[in-house]
C-alpha positions as CSV (number, residue, x, y, z in Angstrom):
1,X,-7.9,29.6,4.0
2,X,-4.8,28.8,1.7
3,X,-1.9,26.1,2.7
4,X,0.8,25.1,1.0
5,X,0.3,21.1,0.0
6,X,4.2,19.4,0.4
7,X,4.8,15.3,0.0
8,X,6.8,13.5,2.1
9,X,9.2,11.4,0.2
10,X,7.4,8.6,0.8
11,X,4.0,10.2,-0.6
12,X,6.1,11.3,-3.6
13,X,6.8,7.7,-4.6
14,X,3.5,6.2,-4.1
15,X,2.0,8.8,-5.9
16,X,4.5,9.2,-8.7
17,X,3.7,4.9,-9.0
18,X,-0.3,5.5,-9.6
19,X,-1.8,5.6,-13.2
20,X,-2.5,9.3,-14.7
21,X,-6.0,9.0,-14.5
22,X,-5.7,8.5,-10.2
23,X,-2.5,11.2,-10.3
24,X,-5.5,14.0,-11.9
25,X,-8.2,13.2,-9.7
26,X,-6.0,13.3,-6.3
27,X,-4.3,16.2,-7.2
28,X,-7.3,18.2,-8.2
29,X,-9.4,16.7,-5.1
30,X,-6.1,17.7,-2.5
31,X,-6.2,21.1,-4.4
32,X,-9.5,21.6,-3.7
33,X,-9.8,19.6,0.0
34,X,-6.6,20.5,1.4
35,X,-5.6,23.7,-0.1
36,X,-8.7,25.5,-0.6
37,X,-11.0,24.6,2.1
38,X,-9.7,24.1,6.0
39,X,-8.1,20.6,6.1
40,X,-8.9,20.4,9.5
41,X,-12.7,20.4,8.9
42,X,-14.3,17.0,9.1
43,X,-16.8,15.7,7.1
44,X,-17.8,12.1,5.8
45,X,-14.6,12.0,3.2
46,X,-12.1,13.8,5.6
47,X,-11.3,13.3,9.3
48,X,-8.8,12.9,12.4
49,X,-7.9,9.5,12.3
50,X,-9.3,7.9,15.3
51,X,-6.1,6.1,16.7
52,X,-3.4,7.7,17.0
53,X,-0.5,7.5,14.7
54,X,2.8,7.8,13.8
55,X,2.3,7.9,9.6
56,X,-0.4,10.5,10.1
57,X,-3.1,12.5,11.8
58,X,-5.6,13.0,9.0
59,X,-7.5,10.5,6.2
60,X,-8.8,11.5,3.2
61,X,-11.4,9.6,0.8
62,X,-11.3,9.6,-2.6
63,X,-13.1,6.9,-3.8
64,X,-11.1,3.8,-3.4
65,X,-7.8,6.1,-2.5
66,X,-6.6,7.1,0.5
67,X,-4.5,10.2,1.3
68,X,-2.8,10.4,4.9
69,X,-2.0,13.9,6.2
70,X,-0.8,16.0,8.7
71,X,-1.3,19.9,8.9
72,X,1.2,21.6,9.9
73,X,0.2,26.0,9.7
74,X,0.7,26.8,6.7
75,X,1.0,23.7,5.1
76,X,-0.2,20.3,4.6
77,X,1.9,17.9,4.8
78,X,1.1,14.8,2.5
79,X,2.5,11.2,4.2
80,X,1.2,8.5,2.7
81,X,-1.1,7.2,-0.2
82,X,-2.7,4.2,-0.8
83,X,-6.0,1.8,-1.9
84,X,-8.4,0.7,0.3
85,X,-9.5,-2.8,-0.4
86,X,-12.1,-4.1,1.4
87,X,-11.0,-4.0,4.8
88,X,-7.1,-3.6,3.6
89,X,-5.1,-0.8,3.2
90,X,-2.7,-1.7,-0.1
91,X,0.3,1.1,-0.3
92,X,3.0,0.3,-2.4
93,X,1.7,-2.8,-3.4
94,X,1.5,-4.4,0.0
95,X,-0.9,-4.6,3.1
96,X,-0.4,-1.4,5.8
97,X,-1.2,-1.2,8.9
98,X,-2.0,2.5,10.4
């Protein structure tokens, strides 16, 4: 099942911000995650978020990074992006709540 992958502006910032290193493993993980496989399929690293939101419907894992998501048929629409640390989410350099 193929999808288009789009950023929100937001998403385009944050992830325009992050070191090249982070930029190559997200994209190539959301090419393969989001694009390639069904981004509505839930496993350990991808899933509905539990309370509802306004940001996002989705969460993806990549190791310490975060990807928030909505899918919209046919694409996937990329919200926000940020670092999980510890119990904080850190986007843009600040503490965000879902």
């Amino acid at each position: 099942m193929s999808r288009r992958l789009v950023f929100s502006p937001a998403a385009l910032r944050q992830y325009k911000k992050l070191p090249a290193h982070v930029r190559a493993l997200l994209k190539s993980t959301m090419a393969q995650r989001l694009i390639q496989e069904d981004s509505t399929l839930e496993d350990r690293n991808r899933f509905r978020l539990r309370r509802a939101s306004v940001h996002a419907d989705y969460e993806l894992r990549v190791e310490v990074w975060r990807v928030f998501y909505r899918v919209e048929v046919p694409r996937v629409v990329v919200e926000l992006m940020g670092q999980k640390d510890g119990e904080r989410l850190i986007i843009e350099g600040q503490e965000f709540a879902l």
